[in-house]
N, C-alpha and C positions, 0 to 999 in steps of 0.2 A: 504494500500500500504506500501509494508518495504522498510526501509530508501536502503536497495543495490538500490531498482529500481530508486528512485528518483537519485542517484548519476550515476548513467548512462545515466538516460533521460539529467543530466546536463553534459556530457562527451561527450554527440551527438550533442552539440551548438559548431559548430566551431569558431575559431576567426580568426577573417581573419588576412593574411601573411603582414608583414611590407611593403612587395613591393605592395602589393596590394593597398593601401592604398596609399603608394604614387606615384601609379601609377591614381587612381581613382580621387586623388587630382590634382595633373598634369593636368588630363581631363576638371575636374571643370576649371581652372585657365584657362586655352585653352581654352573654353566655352567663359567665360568671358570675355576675350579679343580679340576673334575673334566676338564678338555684339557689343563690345565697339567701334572696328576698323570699323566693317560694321555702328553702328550709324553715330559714323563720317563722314566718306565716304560718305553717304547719304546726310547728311547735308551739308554737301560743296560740292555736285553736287547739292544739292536745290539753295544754295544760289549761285553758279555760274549761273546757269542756269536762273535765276530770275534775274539776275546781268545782262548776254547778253540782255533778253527779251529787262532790261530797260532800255540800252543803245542803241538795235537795231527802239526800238520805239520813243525814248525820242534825241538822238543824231545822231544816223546813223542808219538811216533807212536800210536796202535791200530790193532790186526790185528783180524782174524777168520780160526782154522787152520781149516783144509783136511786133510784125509786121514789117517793113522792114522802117518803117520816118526814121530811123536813122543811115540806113546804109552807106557807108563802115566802119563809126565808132565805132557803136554798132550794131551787129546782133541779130535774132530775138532769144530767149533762154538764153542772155547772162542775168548772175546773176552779179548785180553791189550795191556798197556801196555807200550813199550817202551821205553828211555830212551838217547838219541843219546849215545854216550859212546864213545870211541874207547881206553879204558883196561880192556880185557878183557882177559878171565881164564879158564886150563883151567877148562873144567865148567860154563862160562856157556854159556845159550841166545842163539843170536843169528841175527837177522831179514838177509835181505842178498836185494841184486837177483840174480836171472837168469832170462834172456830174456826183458823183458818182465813176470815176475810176481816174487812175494816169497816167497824159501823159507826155512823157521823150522828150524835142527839144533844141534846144541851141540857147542860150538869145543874140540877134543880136542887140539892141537900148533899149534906154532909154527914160522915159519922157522927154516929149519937142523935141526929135529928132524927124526929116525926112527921114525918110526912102523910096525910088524909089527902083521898080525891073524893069528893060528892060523887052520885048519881051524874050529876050535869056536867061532871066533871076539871070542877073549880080545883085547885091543889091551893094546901093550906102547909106552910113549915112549921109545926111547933105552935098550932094551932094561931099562926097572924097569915091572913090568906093573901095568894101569893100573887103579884101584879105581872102581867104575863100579855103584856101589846104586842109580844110577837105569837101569841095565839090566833088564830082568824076561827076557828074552828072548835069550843072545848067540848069533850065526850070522855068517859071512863075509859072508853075503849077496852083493852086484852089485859083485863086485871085476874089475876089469879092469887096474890099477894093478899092475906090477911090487915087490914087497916084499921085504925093507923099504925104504921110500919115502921119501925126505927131502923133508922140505917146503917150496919154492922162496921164496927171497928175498922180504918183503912181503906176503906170504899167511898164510893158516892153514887147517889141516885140521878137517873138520867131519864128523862124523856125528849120523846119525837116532839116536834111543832105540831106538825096532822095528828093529831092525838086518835083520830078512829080507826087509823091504820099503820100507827107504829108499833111495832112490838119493841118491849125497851123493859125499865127495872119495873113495871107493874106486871111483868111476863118473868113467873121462876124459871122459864129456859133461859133469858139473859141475864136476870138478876143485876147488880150494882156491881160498878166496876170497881178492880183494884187500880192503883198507882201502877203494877207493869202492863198495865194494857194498855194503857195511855198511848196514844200516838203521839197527841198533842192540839190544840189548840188552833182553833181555824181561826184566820186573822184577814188573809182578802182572795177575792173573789176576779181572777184576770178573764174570764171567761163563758160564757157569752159577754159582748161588750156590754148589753143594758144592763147588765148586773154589774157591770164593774167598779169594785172598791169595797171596802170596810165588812166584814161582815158581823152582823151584827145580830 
């Protein structure tokens, strides 16, 4: 082979153009920082997301009700926040285990109290009768419980709102709750929007 051919073979290697080059570079740099951003991103929706779980489990739980006990003040669909707090109070709603599932009524008496419900279904604590404007509805409803009733050591007494079709502590199948059943305390209501806020 004579030296002319070798000097053309090397005449035919181009070299790329300045812009090319930092245009290719550019791209690289763009690469990098568009994985860097998405790593990110990622990780701080992991870590928020793991953040809510452990607050929605560990602190404030969410519900989704079930069934009509607890209407006109919660309907059946609505999604509510509950807040783990062992410092309840008559006229609070509160979430608590049994058997298995999670039932929502609001805590009406405490250990050692008397609780009476009329025929018409008035509830009276410790015989001073009890002011109850979020009833719409009052009825005896599913009483099986000998009255008036005191409420054992540790527990508290609960009824539904719909008083003619909640079954609750006037039913010895669900009787009065203890402190570990407790869920906790429904506090607001994000869901359906007309319902949204405080519950009360």
């Amino acid at each position: 082979m004579s030296d002319n051919n070798i000097v053309k073979k090397k005449d035919a290697v181009k070299r790329p153009a300045i812009s090319d080059l930092q245009g290719e570079l550019k791209h690289e740099r763009y690469k990098t920082r568009y994985f860097r951003v998405l790593r990110s991103t990622i990780f701080t929706l992991i870590t928020v997301g793991a953040a809510a779980i452990l607050v929605a489990t560990l602190w404030m739980p969410v519900l989704q009700m079930y069934g009509t006990s607890m209407t006109p003040s919660l309907e059946d669909g609505d999604i509510v926040i509950s807040h783990k707090s062992r410092n309840l109070q008559q006229g609070d709603i509160v979430a608590f285990y049994y058997n298995n599932r999670i039932l929502v009524k609001r805590y009406i008496a405490s250990a050692g109290d008397w609780v009476d419900i009329d025929e018409e279904g008035n509830v009276s604590i410790n015989n001073v009768p009890l002011d109850e404007s979020y009833v719409s509805e009052k009825a005896l409803g599913e009483c099986d419980i000998e009255l008036p009733y005191q409420v054992p050591e540790d527990r508290i007494f609960v009824l539904g709102d719909h008083r003619s079709v909640s079954i609750d502590s006037r039913s010895k199948s669900v009787g009065c709750v203890s402190e570990d059943q407790i869920v906790g305390k429904l506090v607001f209501c994000v869901w359906p929007l007309r319902n949204f806020g405080f519950v009360k």
